[in-house]
C-alpha positions as CSV (number, residue, x, y, z in Angstrom):
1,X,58.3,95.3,3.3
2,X,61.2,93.6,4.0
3,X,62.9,95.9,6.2
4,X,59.3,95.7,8.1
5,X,59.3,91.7,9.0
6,X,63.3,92.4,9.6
7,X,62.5,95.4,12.7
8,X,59.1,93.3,14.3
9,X,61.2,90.4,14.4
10,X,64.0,92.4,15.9
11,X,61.6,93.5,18.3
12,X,59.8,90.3,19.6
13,X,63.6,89.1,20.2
14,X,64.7,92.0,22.8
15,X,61.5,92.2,24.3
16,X,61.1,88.4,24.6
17,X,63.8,87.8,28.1
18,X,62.2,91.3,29.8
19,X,58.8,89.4,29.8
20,X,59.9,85.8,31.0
21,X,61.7,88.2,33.7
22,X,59.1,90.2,34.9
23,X,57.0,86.6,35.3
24,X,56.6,86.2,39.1
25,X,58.9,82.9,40.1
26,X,56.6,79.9,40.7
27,X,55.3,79.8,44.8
28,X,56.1,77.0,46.6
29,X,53.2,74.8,47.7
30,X,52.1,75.5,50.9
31,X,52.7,72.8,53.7
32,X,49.3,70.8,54.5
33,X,49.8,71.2,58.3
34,X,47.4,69.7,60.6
35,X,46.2,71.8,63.7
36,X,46.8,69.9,67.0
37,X,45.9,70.9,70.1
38,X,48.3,71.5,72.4
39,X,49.2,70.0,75.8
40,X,47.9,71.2,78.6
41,X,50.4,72.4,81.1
42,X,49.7,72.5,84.7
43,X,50.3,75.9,86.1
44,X,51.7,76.8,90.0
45,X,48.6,78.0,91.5
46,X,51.2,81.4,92.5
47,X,54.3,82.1,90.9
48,X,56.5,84.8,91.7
49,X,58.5,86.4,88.9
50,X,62.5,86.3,90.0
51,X,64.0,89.8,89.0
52,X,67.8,89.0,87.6
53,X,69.4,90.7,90.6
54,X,67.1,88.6,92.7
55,X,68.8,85.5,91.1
56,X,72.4,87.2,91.3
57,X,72.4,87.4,94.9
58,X,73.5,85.0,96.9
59,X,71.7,82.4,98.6
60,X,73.1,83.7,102.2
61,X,75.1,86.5,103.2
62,X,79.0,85.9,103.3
63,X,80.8,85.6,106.9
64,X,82.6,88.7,107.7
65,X,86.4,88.4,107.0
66,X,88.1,88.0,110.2
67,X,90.8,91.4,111.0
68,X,93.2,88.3,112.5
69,X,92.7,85.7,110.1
70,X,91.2,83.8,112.8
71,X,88.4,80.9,111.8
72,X,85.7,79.3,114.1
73,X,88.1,76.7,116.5
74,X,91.1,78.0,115.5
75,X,92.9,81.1,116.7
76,X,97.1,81.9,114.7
77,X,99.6,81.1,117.1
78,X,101.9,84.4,118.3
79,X,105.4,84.2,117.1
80,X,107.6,83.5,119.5
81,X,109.4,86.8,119.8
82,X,111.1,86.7,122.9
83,X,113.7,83.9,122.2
84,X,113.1,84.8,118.1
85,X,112.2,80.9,117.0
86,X,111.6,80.3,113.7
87,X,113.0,83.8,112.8
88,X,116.3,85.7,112.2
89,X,117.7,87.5,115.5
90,X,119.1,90.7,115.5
91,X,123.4,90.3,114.9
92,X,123.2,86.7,113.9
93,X,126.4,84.8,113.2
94,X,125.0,81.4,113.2
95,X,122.5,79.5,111.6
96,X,119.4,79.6,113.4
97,X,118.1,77.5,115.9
98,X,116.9,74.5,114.3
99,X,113.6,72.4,114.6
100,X,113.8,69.3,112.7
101,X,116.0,66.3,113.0
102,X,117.5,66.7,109.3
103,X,118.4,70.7,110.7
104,X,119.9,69.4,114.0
105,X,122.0,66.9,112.5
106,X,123.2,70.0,110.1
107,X,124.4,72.5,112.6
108,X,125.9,69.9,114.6
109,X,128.1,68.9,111.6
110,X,129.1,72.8,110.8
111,X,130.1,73.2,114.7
112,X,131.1,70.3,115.6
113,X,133.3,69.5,112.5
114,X,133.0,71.8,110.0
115,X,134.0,75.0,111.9
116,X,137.0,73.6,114.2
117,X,138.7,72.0,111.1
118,X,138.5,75.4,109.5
119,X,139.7,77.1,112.4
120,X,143.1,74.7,113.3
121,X,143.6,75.3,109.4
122,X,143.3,78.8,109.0
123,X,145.5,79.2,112.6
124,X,147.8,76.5,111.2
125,X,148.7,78.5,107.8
126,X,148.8,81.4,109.1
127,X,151.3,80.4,111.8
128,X,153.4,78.7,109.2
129,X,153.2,82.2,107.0
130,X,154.4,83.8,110.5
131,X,156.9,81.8,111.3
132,X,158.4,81.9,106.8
133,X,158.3,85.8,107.5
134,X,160.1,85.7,110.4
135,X,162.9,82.5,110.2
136,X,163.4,82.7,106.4
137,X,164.2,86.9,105.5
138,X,166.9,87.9,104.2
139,X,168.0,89.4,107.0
140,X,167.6,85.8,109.2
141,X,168.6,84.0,106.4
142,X,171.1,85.7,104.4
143,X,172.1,82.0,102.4
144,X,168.9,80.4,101.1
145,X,168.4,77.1,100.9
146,X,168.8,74.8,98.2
147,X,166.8,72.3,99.4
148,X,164.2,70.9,96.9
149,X,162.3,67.8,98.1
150,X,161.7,66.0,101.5
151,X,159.8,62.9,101.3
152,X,158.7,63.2,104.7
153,X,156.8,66.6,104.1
154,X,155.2,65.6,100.8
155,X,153.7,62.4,102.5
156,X,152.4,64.5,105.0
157,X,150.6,67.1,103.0
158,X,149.3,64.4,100.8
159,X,147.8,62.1,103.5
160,X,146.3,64.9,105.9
161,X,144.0,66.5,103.2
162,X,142.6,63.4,102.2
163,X,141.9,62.3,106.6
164,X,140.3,66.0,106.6
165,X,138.2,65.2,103.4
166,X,137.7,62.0,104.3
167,X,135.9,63.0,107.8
168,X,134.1,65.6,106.3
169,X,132.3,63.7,103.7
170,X,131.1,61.0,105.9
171,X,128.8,62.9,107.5
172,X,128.1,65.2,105.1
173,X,126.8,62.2,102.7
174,X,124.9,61.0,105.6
175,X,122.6,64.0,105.7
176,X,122.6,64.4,102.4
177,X,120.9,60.7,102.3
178,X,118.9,61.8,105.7
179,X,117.4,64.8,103.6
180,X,116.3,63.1,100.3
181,X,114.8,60.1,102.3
182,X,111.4,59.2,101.1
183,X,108.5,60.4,103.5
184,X,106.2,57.5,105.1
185,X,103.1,56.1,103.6
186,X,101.3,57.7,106.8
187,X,102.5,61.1,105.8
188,X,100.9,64.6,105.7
189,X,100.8,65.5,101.9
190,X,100.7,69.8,101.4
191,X,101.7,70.7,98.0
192,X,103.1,74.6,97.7
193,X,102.8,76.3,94.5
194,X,104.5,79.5,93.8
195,X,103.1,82.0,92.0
196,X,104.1,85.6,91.2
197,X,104.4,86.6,93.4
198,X,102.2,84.7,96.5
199,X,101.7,80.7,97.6
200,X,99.3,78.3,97.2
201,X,99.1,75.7,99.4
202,X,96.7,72.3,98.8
203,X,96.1,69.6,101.0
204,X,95.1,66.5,98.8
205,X,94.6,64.4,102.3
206,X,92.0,66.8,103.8
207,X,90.1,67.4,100.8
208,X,91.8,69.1,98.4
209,X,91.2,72.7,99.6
210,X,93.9,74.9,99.1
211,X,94.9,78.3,101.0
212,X,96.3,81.4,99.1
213,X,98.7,83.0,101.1
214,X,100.0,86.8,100.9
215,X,102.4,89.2,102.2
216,X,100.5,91.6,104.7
217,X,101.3,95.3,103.9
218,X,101.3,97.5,107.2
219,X,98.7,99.8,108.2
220,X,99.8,102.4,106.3
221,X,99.9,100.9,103.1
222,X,96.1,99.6,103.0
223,X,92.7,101.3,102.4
224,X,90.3,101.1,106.0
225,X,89.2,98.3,106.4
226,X,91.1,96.2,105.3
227,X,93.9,93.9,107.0
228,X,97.3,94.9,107.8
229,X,100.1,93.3,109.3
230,X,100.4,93.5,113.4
231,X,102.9,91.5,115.8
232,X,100.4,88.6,116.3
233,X,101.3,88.0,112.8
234,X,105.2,88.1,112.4
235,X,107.6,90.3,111.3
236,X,107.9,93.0,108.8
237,X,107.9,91.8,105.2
238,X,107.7,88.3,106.6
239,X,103.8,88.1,108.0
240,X,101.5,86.3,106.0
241,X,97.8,86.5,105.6
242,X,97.3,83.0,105.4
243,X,99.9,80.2,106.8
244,X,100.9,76.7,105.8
245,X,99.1,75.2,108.5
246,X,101.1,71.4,109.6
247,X,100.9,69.1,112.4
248,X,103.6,69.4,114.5
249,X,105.6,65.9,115.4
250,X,103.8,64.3,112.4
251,X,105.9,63.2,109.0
252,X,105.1,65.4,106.1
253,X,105.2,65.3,102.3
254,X,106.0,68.9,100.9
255,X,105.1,68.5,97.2
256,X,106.5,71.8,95.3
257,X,105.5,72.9,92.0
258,X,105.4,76.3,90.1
259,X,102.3,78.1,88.1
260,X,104.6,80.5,85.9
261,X,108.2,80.7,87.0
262,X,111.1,78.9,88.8
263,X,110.6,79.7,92.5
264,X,112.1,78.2,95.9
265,X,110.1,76.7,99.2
266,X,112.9,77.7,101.5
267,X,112.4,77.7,105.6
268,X,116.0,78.4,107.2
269,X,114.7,77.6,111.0
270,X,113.5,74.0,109.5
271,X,116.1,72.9,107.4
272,X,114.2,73.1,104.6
273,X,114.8,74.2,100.9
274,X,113.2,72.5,97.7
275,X,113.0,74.3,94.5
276,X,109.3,74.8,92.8
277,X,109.5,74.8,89.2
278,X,106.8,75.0,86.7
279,X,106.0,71.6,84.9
280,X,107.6,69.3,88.0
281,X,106.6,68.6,90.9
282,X,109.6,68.4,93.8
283,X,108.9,66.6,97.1
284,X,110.9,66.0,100.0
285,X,110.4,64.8,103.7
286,X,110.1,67.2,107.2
287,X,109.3,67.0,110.7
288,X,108.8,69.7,112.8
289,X,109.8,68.4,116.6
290,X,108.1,71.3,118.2
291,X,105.1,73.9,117.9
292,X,105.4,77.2,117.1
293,X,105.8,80.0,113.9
294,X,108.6,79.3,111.6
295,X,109.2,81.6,108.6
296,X,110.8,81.9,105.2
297,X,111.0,83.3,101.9
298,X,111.2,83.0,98.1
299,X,115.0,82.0,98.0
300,X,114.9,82.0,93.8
301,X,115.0,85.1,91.8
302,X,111.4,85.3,90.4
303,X,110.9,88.5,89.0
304,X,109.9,92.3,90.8
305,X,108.4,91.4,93.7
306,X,110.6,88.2,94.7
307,X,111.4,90.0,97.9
308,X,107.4,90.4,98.7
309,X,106.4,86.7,99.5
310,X,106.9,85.3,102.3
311,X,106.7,81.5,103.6
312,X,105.1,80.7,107.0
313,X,104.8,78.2,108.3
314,X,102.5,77.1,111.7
315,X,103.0,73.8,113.1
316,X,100.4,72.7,116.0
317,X,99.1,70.1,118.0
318,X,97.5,67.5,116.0
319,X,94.5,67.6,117.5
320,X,94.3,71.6,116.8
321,X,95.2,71.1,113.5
322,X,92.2,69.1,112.9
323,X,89.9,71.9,114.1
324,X,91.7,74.0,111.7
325,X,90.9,71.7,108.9
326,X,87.6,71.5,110.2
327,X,87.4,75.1,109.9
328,X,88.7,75.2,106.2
329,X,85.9,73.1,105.1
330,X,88.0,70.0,104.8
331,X,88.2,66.4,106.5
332,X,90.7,64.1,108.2
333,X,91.2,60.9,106.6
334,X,88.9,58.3,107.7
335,X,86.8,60.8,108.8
336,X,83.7,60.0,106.5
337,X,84.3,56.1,107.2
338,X,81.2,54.6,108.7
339,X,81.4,53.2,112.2
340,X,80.4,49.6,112.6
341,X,76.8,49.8,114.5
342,X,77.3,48.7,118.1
343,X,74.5,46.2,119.5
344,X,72.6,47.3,122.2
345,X,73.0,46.6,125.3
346,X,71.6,43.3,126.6
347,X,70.0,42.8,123.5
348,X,70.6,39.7,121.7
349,X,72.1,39.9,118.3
350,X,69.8,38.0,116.2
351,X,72.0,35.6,113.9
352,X,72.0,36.3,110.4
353,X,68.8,35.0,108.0
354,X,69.1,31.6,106.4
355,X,69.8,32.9,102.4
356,X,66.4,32.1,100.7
357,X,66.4,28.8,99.0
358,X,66.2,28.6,94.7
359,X,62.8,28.0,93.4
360,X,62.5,24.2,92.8
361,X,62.7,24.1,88.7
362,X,59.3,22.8,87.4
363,X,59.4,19.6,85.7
364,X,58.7,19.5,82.3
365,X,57.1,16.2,82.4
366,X,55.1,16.6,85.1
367,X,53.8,19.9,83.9
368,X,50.7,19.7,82.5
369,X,50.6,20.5,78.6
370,X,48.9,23.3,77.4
371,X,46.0,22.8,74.8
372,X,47.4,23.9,70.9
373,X,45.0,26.7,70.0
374,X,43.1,26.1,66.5
């Protein structure tokens, strides 16, 4: 009997947690939610449904890509090939023909200074070596002599070296001071940016645009259609899509800057050379006396295609290179300023409105008291 009460209590205890599990959990109470109507929305009376490719396209067809580079007002100027300005000639000794002050001043120095000084010295030493070979062999000079100081010679070597270096470095300092002058307040800011391997170049004074500019490949080398280099462009390897477009006879800020590596904004036929490295921003001053095509290249090892990005450089009349601005979707300073209206003519300008007179405070004596409400 006892063994009995033992196993039904036994029992009740295991089956005891399956029941209180197999109880469904407790529902939450349902929200009391209040039916309101909803606004009426006014519908179009027609409304078309926009397919997504409808809403891709754009709003007007793009302007075909001109084969020339050319943009409403403004045609590229042909190098000048026949007296090769602003490019290497064929058997070049010399530096080429300069077009800015800074580069004038330069050559002048290396030929009117620099090279004769080189010259008398190299035909000086080498006469003195000539005249050693002959007057002092053993066969001239059987006895050597024992001579070993003359105060007169040792004066003279000491003094002449430092005249030489003396007139060299006064005019070398002087366009080293002409070159890292600071530009005007009234110049032409463009900021070049090297990237690899192809400039940018920005104009923060016409609006902040900024023109990518890339080597063009020759016919050959591209798929129909698209553009290749020709000679309205420039030479081989040194034609550019798009060119750093300046006024010519106009001050200008070059601002250089890099996006990945150290590059260099280098223009032989201008005088011009400024490294562009990333994090700085470089600038120096240039003028360019005269019109025309002037190019360059990458002069700081950059990586594969260093060789493969050119610098051109177009400087034209200012008055043409505000159409070209025009054309590039930018403006001239003070262009958007608002001209004073002009009176017309024989019409009185009437004189300007007496300024309205202050409401006369109301006296709060005089006023009359309002009646306390009960």
């Amino acid at each position: 009997m006892n063994m009995l009460k033992k196993l039904l209590v036994l029992l009740v205890v295991l089956t005891t947690p399956s029941l209180a599990m197999a109880q469904p959990a407790n529902p939450a109470p349902t929200p009391v939610t209040k039916e309101v109507a909803a606004p009426v929305v006014a519908t179009p009376a027609a409304v078309t449904p926009v397919s997504p490719a409808a809403e891709a396209a754009p709003a007007a067809a793009a302007a075909p890509k001109s084969m020339d580079g050319a943009l409403p007002g403004y045609t590229p100027m042909r190098p000048n090939y026949e007296d090769s300005v602003g490019m290497p000639k064929p058997k070049e000794i010399d530096f080429q023909e300069q077009f800015s002050d800074n580069g004038q001043y330069a050559k002048w120095i290396n030929n009117a200074i620099l090279l004769p000084i080189i010259t008398i010295i190299s035909l000086f030493v080498l006469g003195l070596l000539l005249w050693v070979i002959v007057r002092f062999n053993r066969r001239a000079n059987p006895v050597p002599s024992k001579t070993t100081h003359n105060t007169f010679i040792e004066v003279v070597w000491t003094l002449l070296p430092v005249l030489i270096l003396l007139g060299i470095a006064y005019p070398s300092l002087d366009l080293l001071a002409k070159q890292f002058k600071p530009a005007p307040a009234e110049a032409v800011t463009i900021k070049a940016t090297g990237y690899q391997w192809y400039w940018g170049y920005t104009y923060p004074d016409h609006g902040g645009f900024e023109v990518v500019s890339n080597m063009l490949k020759e016919e050959g080398d591209v798929a129909k259609g698209e553009r290749f280099r020709t000679e309205n462009d420039g030479p081989k390897l040194m034609a550019a899509d798009n060119r750093m477009v300046v006024p010519a006879g106009v001050p200008l800020r070059i601002q250089t800057t890099a996006a990945d590596v150290i590059h260099a904004f280098a223009v032989p036929s201008l005088w011009f050379k400024l490294d562009a490295v990333p994090g700085r921003l470089n600038e120096k001053s240039l003028t360019i006396t005269k019109p025309g095509v002037y190019f360059g290249q990458c002069s700081e090892l950059c990586g594969a295609r260093h060789a493969f990005m050119p610098i051109v450089v177009e400087a034209l009349p200012p008055e043409k290179f505000a159409a070209w601005v025009k054309a590039q979707g930018g403006t001239m300073p003070g262009a958007n300023k608002p001209a004073p209206a002009a009176a017309p003519a024989g019409e009185n300008v009437a004189a300007p409105a007496a300024p309205v007179a202050a409401a006369t405070p109301i006296d709060p004596v005089a006023a009359p008291v309002a009646a306390p409400t009960k």
